[in-house]
Structure formats: C-alpha cells, structure tokens
Backbone as a printed PyTorch tensor [residue, N CA C, xyz], in Angstrom:
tensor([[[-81.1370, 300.7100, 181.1580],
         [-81.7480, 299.8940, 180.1290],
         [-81.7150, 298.4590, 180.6220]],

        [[-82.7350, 297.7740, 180.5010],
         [-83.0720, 296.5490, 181.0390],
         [-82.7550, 295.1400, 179.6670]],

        [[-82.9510, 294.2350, 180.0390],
         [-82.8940, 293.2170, 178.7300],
         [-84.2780, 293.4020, 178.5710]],

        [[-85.1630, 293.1180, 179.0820],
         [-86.4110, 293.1480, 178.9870],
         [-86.9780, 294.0920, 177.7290]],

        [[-86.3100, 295.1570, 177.7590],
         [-86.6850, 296.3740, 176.9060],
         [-86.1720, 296.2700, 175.5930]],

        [[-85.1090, 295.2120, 175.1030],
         [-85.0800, 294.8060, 174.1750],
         [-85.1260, 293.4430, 173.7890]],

        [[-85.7630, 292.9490, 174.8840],
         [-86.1330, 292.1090, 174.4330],
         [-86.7930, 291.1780, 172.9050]],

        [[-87.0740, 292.3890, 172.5900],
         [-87.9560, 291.8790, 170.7470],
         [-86.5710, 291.8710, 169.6650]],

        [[-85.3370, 292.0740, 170.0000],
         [-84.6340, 291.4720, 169.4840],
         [-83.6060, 290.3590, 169.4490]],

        [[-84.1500, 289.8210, 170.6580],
         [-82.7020, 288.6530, 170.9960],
         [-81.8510, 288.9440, 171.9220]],

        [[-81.3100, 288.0730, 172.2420],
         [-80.5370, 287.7320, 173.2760],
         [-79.2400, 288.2640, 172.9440]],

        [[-78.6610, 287.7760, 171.2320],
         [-78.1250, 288.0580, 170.6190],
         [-77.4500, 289.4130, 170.7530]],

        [[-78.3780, 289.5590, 170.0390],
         [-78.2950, 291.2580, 169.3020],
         [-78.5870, 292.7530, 170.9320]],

        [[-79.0290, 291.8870, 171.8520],
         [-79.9680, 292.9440, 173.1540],
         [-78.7030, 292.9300, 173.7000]],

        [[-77.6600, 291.7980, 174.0580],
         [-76.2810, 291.9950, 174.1800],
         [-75.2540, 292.7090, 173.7470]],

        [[-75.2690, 292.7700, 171.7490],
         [-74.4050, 293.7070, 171.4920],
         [-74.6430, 295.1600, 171.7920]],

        [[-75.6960, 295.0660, 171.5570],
         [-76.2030, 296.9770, 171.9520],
         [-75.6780, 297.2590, 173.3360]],

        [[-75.9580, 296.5820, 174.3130],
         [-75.6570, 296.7450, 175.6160],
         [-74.2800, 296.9790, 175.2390]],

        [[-73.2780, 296.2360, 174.9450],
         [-72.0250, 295.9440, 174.8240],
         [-71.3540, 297.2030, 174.4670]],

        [[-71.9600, 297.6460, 172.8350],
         [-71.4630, 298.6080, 172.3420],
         [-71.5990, 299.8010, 172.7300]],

        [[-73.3800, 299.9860, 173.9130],
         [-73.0680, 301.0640, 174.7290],
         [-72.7670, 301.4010, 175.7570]],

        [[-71.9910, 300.6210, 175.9090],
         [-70.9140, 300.7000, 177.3620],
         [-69.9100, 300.6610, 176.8520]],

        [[-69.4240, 300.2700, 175.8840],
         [-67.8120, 300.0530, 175.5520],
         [-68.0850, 301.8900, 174.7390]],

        [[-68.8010, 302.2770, 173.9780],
         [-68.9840, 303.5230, 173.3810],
         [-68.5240, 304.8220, 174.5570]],

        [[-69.4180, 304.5140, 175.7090],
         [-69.7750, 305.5090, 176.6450],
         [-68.3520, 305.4020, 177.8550]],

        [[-67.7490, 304.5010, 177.6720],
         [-66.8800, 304.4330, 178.5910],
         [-65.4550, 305.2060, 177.9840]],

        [[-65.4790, 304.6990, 176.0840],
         [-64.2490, 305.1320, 175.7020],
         [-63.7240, 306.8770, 176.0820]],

        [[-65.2310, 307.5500, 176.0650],
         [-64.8650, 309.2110, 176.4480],
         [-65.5180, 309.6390, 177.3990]],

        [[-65.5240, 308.5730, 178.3450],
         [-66.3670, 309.1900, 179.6880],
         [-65.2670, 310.1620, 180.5390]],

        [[-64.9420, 311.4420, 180.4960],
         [-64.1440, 311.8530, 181.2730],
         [-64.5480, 313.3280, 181.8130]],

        [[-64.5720, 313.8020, 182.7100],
         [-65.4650, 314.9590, 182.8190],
         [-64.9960, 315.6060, 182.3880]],

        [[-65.3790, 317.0410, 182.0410],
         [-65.2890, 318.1740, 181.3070],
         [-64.3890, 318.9960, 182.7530]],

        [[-63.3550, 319.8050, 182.3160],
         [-62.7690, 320.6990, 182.9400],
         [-62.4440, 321.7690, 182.3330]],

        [[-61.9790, 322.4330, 182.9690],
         [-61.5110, 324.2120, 182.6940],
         [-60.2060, 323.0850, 181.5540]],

        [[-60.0180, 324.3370, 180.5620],
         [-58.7660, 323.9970, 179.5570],
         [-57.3910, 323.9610, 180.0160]],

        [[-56.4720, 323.2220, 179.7430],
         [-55.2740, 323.5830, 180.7030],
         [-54.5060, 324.0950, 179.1960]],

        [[-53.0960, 324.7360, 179.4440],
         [-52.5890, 324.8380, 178.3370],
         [-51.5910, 323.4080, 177.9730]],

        [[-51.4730, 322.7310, 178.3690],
         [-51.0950, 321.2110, 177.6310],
         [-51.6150, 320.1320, 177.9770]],

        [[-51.7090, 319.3160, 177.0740],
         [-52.7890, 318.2950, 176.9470],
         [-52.7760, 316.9950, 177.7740]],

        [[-53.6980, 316.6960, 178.5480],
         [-53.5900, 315.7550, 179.7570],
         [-52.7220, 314.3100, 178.8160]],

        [[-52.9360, 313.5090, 179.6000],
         [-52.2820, 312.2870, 179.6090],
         [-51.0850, 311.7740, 179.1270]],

        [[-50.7310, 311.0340, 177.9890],
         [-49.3770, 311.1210, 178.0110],
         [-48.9480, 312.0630, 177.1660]],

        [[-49.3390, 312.3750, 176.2380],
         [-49.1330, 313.5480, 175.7290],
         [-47.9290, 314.8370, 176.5790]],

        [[-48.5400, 314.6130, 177.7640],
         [-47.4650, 315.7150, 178.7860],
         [-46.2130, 314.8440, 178.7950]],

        [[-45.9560, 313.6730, 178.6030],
         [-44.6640, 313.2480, 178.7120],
         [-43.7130, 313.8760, 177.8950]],

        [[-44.5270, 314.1050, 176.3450],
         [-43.4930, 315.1070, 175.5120],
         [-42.1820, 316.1160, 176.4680]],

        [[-43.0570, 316.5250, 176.8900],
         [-42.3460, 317.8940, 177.5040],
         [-41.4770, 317.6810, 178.7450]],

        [[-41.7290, 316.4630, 179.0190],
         [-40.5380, 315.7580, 180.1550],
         [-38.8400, 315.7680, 179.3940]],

        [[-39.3300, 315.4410, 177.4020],
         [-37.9220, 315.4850, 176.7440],
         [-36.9630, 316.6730, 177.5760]],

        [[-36.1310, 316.9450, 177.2690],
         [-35.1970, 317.6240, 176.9610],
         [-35.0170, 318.5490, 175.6620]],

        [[-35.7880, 319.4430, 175.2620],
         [-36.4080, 320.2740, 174.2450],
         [-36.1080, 321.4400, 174.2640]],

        [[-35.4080, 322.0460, 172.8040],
         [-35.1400, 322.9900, 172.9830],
         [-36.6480, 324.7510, 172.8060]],

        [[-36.3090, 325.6290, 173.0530],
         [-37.4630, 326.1870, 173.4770],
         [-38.1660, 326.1210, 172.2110]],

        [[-37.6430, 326.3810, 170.9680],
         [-38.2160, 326.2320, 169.8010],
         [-39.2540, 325.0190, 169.7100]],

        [[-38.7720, 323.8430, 170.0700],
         [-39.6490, 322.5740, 169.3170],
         [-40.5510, 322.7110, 170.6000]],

        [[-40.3150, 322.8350, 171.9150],
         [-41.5240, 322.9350, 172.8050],
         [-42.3780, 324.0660, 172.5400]],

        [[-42.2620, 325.2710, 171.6310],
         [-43.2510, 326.1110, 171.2120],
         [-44.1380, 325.6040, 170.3600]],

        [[-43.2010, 325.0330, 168.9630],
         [-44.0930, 324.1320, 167.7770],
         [-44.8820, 323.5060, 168.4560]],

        [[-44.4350, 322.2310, 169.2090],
         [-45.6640, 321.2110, 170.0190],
         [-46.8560, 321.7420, 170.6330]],

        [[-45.9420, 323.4050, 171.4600],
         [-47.3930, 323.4600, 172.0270],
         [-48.6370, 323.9610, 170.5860]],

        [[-47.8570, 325.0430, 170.0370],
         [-48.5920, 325.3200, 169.1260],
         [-49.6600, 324.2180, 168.2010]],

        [[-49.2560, 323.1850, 167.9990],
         [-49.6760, 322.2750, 167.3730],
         [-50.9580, 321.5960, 168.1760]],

        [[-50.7870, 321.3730, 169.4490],
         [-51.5840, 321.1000, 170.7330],
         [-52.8350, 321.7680, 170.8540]],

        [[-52.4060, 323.5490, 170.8270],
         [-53.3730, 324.7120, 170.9850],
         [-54.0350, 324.4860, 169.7490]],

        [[-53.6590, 324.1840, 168.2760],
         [-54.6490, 324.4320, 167.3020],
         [-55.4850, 323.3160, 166.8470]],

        [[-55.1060, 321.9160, 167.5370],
         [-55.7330, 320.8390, 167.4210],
         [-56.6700, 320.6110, 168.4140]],

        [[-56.6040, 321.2070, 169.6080],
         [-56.9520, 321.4670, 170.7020],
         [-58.9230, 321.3080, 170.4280]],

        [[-58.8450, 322.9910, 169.8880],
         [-60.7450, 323.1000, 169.2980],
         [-61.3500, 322.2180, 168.2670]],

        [[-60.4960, 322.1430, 167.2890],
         [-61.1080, 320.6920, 166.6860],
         [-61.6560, 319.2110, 167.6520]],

        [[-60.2370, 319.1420, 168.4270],
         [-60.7920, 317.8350, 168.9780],
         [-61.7220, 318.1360, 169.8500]],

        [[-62.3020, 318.7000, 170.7460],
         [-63.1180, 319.4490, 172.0060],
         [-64.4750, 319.4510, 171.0100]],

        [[-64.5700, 319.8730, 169.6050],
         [-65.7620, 319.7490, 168.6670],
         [-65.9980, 318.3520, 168.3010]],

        [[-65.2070, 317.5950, 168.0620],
         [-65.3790, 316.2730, 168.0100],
         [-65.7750, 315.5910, 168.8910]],

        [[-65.4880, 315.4970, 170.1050],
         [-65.4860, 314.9510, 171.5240],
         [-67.3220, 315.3270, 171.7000]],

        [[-67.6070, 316.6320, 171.6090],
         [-69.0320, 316.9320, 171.5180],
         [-69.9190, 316.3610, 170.5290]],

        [[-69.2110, 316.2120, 169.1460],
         [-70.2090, 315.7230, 168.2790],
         [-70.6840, 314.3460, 168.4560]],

        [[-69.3720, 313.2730, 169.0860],
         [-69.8980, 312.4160, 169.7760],
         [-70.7280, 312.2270, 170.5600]],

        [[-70.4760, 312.8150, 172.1210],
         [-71.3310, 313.0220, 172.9610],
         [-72.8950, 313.2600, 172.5950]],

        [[-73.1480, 314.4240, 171.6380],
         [-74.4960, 314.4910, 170.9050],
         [-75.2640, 312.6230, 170.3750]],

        [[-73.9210, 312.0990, 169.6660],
         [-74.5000, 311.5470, 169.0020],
         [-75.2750, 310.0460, 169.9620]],

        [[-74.4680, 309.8570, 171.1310],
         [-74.3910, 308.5610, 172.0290],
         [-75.7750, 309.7260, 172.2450]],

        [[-75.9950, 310.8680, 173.3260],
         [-77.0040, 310.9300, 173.8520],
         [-78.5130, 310.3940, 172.4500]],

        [[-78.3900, 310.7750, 171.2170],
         [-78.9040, 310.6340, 170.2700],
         [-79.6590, 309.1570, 170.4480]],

        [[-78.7250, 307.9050, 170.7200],
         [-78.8830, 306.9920, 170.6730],
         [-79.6610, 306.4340, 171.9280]],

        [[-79.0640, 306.9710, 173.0760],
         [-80.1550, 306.9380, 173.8340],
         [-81.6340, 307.0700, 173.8420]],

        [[-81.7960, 308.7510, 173.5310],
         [-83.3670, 308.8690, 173.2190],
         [-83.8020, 308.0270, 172.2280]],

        [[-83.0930, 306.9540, 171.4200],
         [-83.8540, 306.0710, 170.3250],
         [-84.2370, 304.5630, 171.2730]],

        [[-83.2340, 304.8290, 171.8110],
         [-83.3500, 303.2950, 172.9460],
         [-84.9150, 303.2960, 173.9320]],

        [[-84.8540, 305.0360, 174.2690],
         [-85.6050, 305.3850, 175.2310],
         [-87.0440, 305.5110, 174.9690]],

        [[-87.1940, 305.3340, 173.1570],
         [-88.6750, 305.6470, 172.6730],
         [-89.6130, 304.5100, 172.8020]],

        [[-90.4680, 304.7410, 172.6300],
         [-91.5440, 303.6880, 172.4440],
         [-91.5450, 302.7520, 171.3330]],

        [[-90.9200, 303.0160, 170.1960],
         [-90.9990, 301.7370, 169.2080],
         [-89.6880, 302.1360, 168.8510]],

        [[-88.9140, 301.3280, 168.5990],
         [-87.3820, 300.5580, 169.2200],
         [-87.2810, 300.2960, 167.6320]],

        [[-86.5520, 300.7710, 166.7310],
         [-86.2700, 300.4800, 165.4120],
         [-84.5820, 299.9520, 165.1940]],

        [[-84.7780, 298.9360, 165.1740],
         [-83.2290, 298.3870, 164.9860],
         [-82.4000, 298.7050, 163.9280]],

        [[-82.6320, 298.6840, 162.6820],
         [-82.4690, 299.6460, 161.3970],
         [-81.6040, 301.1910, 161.9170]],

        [[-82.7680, 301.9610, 162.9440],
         [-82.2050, 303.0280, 163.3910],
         [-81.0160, 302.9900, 164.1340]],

        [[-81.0820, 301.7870, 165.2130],
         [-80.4310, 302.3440, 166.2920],
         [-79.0040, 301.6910, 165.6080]],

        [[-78.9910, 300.7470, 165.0670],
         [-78.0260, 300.2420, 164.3590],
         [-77.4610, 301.2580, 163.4730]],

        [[-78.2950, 302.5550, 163.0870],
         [-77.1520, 303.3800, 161.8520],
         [-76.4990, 303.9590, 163.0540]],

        [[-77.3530, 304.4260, 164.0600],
         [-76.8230, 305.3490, 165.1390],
         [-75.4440, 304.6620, 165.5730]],

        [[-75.5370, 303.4040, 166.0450],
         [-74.4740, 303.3530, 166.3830],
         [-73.0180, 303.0130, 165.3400]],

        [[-73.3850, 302.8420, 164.1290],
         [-72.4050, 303.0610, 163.2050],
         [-71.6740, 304.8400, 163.1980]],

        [[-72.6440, 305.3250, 163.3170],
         [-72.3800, 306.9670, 162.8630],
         [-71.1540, 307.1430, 164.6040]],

        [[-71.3550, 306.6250, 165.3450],
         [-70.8840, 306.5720, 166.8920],
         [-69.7510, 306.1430, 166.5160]],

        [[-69.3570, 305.0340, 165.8820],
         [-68.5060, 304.4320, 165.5110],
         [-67.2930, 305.1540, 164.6680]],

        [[-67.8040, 305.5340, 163.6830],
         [-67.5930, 306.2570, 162.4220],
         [-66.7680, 307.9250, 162.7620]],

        [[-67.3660, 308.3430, 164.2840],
         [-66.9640, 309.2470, 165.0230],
         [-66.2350, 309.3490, 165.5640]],

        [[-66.1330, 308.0320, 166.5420],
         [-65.2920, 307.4530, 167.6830],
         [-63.7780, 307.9050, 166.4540]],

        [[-64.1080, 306.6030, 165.5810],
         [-62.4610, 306.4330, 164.7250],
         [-62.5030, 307.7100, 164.1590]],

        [[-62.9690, 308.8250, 163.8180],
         [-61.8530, 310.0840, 163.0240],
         [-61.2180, 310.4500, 164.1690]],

        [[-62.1140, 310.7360, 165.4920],
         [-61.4070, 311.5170, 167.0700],
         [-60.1210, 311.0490, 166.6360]],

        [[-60.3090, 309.4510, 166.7760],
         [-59.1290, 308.6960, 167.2640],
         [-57.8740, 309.1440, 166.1160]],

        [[-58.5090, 309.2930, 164.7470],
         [-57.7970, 309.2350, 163.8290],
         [-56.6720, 310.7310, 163.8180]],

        [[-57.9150, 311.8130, 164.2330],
         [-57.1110, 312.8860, 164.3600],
         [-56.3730, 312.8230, 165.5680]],

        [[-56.6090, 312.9190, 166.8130],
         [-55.3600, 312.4860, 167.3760],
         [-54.0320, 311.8700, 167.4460]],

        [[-54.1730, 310.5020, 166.7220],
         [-53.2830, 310.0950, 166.0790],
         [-52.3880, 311.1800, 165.1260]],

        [[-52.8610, 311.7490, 164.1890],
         [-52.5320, 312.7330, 163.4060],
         [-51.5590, 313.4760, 163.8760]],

        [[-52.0600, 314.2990, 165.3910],
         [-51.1180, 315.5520, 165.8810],
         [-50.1270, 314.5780, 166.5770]],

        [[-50.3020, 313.4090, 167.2590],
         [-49.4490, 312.8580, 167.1960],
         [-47.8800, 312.3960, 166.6800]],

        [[-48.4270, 312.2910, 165.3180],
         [-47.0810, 311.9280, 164.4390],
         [-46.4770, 313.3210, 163.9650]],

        [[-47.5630, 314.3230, 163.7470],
         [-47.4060, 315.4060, 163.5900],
         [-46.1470, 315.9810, 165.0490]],

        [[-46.3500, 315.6860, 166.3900],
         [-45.3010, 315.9990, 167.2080],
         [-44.0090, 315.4470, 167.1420]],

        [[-44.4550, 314.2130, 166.9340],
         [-43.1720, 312.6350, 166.6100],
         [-42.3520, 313.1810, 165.6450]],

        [[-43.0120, 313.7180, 164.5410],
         [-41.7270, 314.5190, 163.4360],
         [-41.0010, 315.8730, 163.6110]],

        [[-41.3620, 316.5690, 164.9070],
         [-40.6590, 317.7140, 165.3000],
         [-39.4840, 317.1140, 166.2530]],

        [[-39.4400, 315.9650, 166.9890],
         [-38.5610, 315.1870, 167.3060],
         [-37.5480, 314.7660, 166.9670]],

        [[-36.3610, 314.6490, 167.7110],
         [-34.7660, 314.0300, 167.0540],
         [-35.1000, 312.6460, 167.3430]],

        [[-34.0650, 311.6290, 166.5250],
         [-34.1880, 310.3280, 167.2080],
         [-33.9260, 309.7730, 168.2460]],

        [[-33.1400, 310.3710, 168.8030],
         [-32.6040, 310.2650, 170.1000],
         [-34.1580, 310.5710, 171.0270]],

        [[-34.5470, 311.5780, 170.8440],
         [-36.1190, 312.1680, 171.5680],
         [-36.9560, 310.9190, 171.5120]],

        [[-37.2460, 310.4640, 170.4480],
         [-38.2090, 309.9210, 170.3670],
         [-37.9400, 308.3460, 171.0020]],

        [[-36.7370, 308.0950, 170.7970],
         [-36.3400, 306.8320, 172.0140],
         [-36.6950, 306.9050, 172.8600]],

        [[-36.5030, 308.1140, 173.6780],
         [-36.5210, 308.6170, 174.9190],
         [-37.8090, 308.9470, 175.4620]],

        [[-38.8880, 309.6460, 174.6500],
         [-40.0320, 309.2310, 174.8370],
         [-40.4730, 307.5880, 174.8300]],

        [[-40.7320, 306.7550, 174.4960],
         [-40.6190, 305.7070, 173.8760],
         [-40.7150, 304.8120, 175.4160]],

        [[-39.4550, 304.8870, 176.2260],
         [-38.4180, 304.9240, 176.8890],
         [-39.7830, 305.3100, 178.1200]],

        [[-39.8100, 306.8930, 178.2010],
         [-40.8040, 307.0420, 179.3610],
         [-42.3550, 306.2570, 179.0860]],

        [[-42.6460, 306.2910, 178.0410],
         [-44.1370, 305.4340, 178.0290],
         [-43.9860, 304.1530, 178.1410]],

        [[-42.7330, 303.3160, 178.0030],
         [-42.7950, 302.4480, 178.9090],
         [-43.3030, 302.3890, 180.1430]],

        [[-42.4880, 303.0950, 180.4920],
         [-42.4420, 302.8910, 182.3050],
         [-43.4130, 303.4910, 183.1460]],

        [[-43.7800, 304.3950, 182.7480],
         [-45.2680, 304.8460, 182.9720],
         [-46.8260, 304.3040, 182.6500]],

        [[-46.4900, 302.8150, 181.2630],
         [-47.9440, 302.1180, 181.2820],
         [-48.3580, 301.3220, 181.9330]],

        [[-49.5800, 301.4490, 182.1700],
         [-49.9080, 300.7220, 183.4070],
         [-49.6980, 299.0390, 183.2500]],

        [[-48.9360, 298.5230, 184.5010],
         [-48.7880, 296.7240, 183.8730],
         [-50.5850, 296.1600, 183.8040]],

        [[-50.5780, 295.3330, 183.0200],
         [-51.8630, 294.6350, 182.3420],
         [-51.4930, 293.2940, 182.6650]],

        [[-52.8260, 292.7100, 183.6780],
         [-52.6390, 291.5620, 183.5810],
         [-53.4920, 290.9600, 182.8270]],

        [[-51.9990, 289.5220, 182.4770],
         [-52.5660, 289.1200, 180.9330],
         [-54.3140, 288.3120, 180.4110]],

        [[-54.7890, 288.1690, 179.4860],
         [-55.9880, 288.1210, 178.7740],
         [-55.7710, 286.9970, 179.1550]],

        [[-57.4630, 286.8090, 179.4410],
         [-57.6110, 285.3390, 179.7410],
         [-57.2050, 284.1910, 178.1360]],

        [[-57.4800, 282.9580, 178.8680],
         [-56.7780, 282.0440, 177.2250],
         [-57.9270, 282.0640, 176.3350]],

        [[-59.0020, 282.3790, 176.2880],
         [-60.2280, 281.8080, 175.4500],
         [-60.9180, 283.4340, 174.5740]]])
C-alpha cells in the first residue's frame, strides 16, 4: 500500500491506517505450526516450577482446553485483517468502512488478549506462593533487556 492510494484522506489519517496496519499485522504475525502439547513462549516457564504431578496435569489441562478457543480466535482475526485489506485493495476506499474494520480488529485483538490473560490467572491460582515468586523470578531473567524509550 502506497501513500498515494490514500491519499484522499490525509496525511493524517493515510498514516494512522498505515500505522494501525502494521502494528495490527505484526501483533500475530507468527507462522502456523503443527500443535505442540504445551504452549510456546513463556507460558513453558510454568513447568520449569517445581510442580507436583497433580497441578502440572490441571495446567496442562487448562492449556489443552483453552488451546481451540484461542487457535479460533487467532483465525477470526486473521479473517478479519485479511478483510481489511480487500477494503484497502478496492476501488472506492470508504473510510467509514475501513475505520469499523479496523475497530472490529481491535475489538478482537483485546478479547484474544483478554482470554489469554484469563487462563493465565486461571494457572497463577493453581500455584503456591512460593511458585509464583519463583515464576516471577524466572520471567525476570528471561525478558528481553529493552533499551530505554526515547525522551519525547
């Protein structure tokens, strides 16, 4: 997508779209793979605890049944960004439209996020306190250092 091509709305506004579909398309750009049975990223740190076999069954269990929900979500997104594309891609460019589109993107993005969060706390409460320090503890040291935001 060029500026040129949206051009009939501003500089403004031909920016945020750009903005929002790259910041949209980047948040779940990750390729599709075969399923593993526990869930990539930090999530696997769980199981670094010290857990007895019981609460590492619950977790996984909890993992496996949140698992297809989120994988349906992740798609309904995906549908919806490609969605937005073919509106970008048409011949008369309705801002009205592409603007609900990317609300509904939005609106999507945050439940994913929301349900994740969810099984999240949902694992956090099968946890002792001691565990959850200790997780805590490894996601420290495992996030990546960030160098700091510019001043402005």
């Amino acid at each position: 997508m060029t500026f040129r091509r949206l051009h009939g709305f501003g500089p403004v506004t031909a920016a945020a779209v750009m903005f929002t579909l790259g910041f949209a398309t980047a948040a779940v750009a990750r390729p599709d793979g075969p399923p593993s049975h526990r869930p990539p990223g930090p999530d696997l740190l769980v199981f670094e605890l010290d857990l007895d076999a019981e609460t590492e069954a619950a977790i996984e269990r909890l993992f496996e049944e949140n698992r297809e929900e989120q994988s349906a979500r992740h798609q309904e997104l995906r549908d919806a960004r490609h969605n937005l594309g073919e509106l970008l891609d048409g011949e008369e460019v309705d801002a009205t439209e592409i603007f609900a589109q990317v609300d509904q993107i939005a609106a999507l993005a945050l439940e994913a996020r929301k349900h994740g969060m969810r099984t999240m706390l949902d694992v956090r409460a099968l946890l002792t306190p001691e565990q959850r320090l200790e997780l805590k503890q490894l996601r420290e040291e495992r996030r990546p250092r960030r160098r700091p935001a510019p001043p402005f």
